[in-house]
C-alpha positions in Angstrom: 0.0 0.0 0.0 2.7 2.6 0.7 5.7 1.2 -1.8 7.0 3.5 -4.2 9.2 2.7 -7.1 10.8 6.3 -7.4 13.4 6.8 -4.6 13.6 9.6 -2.6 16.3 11.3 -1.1 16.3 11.9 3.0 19.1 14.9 4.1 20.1 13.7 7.2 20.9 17.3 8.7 22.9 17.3 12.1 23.0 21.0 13.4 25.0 21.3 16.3 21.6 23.6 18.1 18.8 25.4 16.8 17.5 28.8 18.9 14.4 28.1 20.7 12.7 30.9 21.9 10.1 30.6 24.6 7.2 32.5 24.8 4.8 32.5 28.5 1.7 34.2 28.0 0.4 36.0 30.8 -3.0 35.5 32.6 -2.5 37.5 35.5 -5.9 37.2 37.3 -7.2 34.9 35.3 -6.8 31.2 35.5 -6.6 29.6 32.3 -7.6 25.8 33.0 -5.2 23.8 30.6 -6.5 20.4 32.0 -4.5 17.5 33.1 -0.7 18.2 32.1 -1.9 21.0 29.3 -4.4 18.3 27.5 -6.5 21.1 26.0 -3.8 22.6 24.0 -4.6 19.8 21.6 -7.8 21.8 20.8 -6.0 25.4 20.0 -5.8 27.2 17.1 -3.3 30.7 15.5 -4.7 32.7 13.3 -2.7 33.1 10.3 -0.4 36.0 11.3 0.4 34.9 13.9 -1.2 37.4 16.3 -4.1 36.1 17.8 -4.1 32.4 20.1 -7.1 30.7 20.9 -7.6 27.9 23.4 -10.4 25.6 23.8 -11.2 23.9 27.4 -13.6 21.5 26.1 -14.7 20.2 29.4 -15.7 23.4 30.8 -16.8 24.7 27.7 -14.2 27.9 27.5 -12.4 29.4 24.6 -9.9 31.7 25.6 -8.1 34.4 23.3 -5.1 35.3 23.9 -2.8 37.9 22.0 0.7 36.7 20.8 2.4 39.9 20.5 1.5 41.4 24.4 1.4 37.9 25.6 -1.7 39.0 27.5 -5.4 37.1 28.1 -7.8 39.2 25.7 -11.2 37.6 26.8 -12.5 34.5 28.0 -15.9 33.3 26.1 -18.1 31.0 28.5 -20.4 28.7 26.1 -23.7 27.6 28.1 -25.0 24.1 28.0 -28.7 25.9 27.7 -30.9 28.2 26.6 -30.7 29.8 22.9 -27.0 29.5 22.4 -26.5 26.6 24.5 -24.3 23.5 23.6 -25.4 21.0 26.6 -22.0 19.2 28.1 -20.1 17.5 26.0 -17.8 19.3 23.5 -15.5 17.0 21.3 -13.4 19.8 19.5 -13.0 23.0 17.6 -12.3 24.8 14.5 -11.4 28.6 14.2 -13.2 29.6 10.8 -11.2 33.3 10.5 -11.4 35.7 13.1 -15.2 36.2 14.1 -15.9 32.7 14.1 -15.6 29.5 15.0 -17.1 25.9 14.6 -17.9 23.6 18.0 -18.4 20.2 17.9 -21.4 18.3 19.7 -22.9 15.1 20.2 -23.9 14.8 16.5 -24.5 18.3 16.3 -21.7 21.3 14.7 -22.3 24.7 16.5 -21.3 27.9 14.2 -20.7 30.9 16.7 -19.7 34.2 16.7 -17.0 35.7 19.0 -19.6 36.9 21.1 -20.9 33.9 21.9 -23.8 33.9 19.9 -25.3 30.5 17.3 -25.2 31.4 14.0 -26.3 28.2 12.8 -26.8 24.2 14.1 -25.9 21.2 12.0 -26.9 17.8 13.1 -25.6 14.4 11.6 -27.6 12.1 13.9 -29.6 11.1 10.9 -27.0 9.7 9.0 -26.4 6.9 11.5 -30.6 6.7 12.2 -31.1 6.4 8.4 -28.5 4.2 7.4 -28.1 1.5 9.4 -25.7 0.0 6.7 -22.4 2.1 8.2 -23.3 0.2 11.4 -20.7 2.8 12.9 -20.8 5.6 15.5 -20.0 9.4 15.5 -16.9 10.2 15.6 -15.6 11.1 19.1 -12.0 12.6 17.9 -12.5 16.1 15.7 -13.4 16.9 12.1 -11.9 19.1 9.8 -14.7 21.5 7.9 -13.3 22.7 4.0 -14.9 23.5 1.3 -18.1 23.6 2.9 -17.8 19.7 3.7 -17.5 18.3 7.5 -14.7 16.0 7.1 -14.5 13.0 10.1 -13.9 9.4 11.0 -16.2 6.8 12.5 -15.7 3.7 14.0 -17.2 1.1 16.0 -16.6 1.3 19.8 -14.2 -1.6 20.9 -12.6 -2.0 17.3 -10.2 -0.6 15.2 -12.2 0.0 12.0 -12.6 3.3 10.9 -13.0 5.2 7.6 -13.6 8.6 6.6 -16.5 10.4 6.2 -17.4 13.6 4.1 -20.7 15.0 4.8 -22.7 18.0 2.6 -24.7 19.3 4.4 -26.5 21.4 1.3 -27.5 18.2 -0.3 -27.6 16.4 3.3 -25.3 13.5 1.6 -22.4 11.8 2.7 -19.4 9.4 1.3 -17.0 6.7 3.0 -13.2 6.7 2.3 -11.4 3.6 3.8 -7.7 4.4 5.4 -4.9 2.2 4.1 -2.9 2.0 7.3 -6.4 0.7 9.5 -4.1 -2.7 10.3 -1.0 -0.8 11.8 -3.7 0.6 14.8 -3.5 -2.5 16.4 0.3 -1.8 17.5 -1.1 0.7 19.4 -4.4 -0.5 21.0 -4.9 -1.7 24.0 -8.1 -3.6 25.8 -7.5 -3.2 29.7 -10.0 -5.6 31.5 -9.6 -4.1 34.9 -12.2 -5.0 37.8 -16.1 -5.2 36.4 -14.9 -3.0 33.3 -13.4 -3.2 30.0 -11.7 -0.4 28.4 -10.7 -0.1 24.8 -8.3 2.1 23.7 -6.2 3.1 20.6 -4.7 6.4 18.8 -7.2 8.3 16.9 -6.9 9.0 13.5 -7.7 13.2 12.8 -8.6 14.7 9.5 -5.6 17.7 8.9 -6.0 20.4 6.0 -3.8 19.9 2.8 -3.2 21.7 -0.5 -6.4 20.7 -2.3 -7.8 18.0 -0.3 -7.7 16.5 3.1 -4.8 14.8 5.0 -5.7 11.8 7.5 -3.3 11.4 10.2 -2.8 8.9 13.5 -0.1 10.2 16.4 1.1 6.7 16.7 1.8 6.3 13.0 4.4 8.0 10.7 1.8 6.7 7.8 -0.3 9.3 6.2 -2.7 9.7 3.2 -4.1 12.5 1.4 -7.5 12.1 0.0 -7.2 14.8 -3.2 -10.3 16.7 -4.7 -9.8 15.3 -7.9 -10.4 12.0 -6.7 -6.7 10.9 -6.7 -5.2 9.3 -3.0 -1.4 9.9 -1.9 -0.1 7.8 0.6 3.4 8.1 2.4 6.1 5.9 0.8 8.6 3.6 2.4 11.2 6.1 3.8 14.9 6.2 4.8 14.3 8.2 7.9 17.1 8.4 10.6 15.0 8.8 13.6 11.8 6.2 13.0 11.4 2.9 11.2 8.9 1.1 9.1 5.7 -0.1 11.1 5.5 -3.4 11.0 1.4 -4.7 11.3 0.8 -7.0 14.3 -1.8 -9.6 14.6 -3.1 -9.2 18.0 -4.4 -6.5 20.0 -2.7 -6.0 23.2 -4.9 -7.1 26.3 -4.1 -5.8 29.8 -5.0 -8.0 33.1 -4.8 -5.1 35.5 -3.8 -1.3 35.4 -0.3 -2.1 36.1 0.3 -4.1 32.6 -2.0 -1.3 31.1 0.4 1.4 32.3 3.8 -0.1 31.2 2.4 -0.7 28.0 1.2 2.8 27.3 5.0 3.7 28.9 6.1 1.5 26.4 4.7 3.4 23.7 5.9 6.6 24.8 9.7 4.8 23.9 8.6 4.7 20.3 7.9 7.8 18.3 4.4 9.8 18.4 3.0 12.5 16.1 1.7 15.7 16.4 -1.0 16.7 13.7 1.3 18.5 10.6 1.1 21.7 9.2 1.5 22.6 5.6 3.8 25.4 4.0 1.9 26.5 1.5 4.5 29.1 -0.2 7.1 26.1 0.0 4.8 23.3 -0.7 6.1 21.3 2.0 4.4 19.0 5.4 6.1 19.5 8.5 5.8 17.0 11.2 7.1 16.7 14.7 7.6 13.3 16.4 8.5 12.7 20.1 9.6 10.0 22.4 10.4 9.6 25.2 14.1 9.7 26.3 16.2 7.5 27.7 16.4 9.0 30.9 12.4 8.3 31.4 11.6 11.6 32.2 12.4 14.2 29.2 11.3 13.7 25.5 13.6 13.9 22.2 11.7 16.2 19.6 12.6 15.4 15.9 11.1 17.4 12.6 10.3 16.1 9.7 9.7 17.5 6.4 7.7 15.7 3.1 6.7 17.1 -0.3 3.3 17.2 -1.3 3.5 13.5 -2.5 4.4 12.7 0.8 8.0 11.8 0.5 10.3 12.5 3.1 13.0 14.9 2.3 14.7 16.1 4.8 14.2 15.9 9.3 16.0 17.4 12.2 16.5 16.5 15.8 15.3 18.9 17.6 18.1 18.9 20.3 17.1 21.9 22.1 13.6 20.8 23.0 13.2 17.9 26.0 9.8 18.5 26.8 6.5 17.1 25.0 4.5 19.4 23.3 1.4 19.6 22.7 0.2 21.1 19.1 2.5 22.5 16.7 1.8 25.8 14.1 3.5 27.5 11.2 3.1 31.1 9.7 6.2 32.4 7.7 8.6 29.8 7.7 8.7 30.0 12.2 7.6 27.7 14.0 5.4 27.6 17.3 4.5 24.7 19.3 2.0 24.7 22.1 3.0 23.6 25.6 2.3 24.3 29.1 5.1 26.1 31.8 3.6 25.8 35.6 -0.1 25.5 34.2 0.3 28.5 31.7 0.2 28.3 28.3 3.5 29.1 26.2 5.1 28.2 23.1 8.5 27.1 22.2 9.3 29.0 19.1 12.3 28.5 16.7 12.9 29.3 13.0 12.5 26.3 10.3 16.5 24.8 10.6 16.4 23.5 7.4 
């Protein structure tokens, strides 16, 4: 599925340091609730310019703003579960749509607001499950990506690892299913912990990610990517001669845990390999940037490594990041610099450097 018959060429670059900068924005009176070890930094978003910074507690239904430049908390927007603009208590994730407005995600349900606060429309995809109960699946628990005036998720049955992608219209209210090539590698990273009177089923989620003319579908466990193109036409990553990460090999069996001792060393165990954050694209340079982490060997700090693919998804060039020994949390581009999103004594910051290739 990923073989390529063209090579491509890796440069291995081994810069003696790169200058991180580090940025701690400023909430003064203010607690900014990042949750457990800065979780909801996942769901943040930069404007393009690299001004404005927006954070979304999703349990406590908060998105805060905060400006880049003054490193100062510009407002905090409380979402209520009721009444005319509410969104009741469960918020899945977000999607800045430009600087007015933004997209929140429901129990089957996509929220359009204004900064103020205020509904500008309500999209439910219940139906879709209710009416066709071919796709046998469930709602997608794990973002969506709206483009093009599509909403762009996965869904999956709960306790497996299938999963494909769905691209609903909501204009013609119809829908089509895309499978993902790399479904089988999930299974190197899922877990079934059978712990007391429960059973818990977990495993990396794949995300839909923007990408020039299409979407990009991603897992943080997996190097492997694919690009679903408008045109119809499906990239996927090719075998690489990467430095830092090797080949996945598929295994056969899902990893069952006896207690929550075997199902923490396992997930330790992943933490030793490398994990993904979501990429950005360079659209003046037509290039995906990636950042992968692991843990180090000391058990306690994390290596950080970039890497860099054309828009067929080859790998061209990657970087060890040797300045960076913490794990962060969501990484963003705007002219050529870098920002990733990470937490300093429960405050939000970014660790900023300039792209070192």
């Amino acid at each position: 599925m990923f073989f390529s018959c063209s090579e491509s060429s890796t440069n291995i670059s081994s810069k003696d340091s790169i200058k991180i900068d580090t940025l701690i924005f400023e909430s003064k009176n203010e607690v900014i609730e990042l949750g457990d070890e800065g979780e909801f930094l996942t769901s943040s978003a930069m404007s393009d310019d690299a001004s404005t910074y927006y954070i979304f507690n999703l349990e406590k239904r908060y998105l805060y703003t905060l400006d880049i430049k003054s490193k100062e908390l510009l407002s905090a927007l409380k979402m209520p579960s009721e009444g005319p603009d509410g969104i009741g208590d469960w918020l899945i994730d977000f999607q800045m749509i430009n600087d007015s407005s933004f997209i929140a995600q429901g129990d089957n349900v996509f929220y359009f607001f204004n900064l103020e606060g205020k509904i500008r429309d309500k999209i439910r995809v219940d139906h879709l499950f209710y009416l066709n109960p071919g796709l046998a699946r469930k709602f997608s628990n794990i973002g969506f990506l709206y483009k093009d005036e599509l909403f762009h998720f996965t869904t999956g049955e709960i306790g497996t690892i299938e999963s494909q992608v769905l691209s609903y219209d909501p204009k013609s209210d119809s829908f089509f299913l895309r499978e993902i090539p790399s479904i089988d590698l999930i299974k190197n990273w899922a877990v079934v912990s059978m712990v007391k009177s429960f059973t818990f089923y977990s495993s990396p989620a794949y995300v839909i990610n923007d990408f020039p003319n299409g979407i990009l579908v991603v897992n943080r466990g997996l190097p492997n990517m694919t690009a679903y193109l408008r045109n119809g036409d499906t990239i996927n990553t090719k075998f690489n001669n990467s430095k830092f990460f090797e080949e996945v090999i598929p295994i056969e069996e899902i990893f069952r845990a006896k207690n929550e001792t075997e199902e923490k060393e396992f997930k330790r165990e992943l933490e030793k390999r490398i994990n993904f954050l979501r990429p950005v694209v360079d659209d003046k340079k037509q290039k995906v940037y990636r950042l992968g982490y692991q843990l180090a060997s000391d058990g306690v700090t994390y290596d950080n490594y970039l890497f860099e693919y054309d828009l067929k998804l080859n790998l061209t060039r990657e970087e060890f990041l040797d300045g960076i020994k913490i794990r962060p949390k969501k990484m963003f581009l705007s002219e050529s610099t870098f920002y990733l999103a990470a937490s300093f004594e429960d405050e939000p910051a970014f660790l900023i450097f300039e792209n070192p290739f």
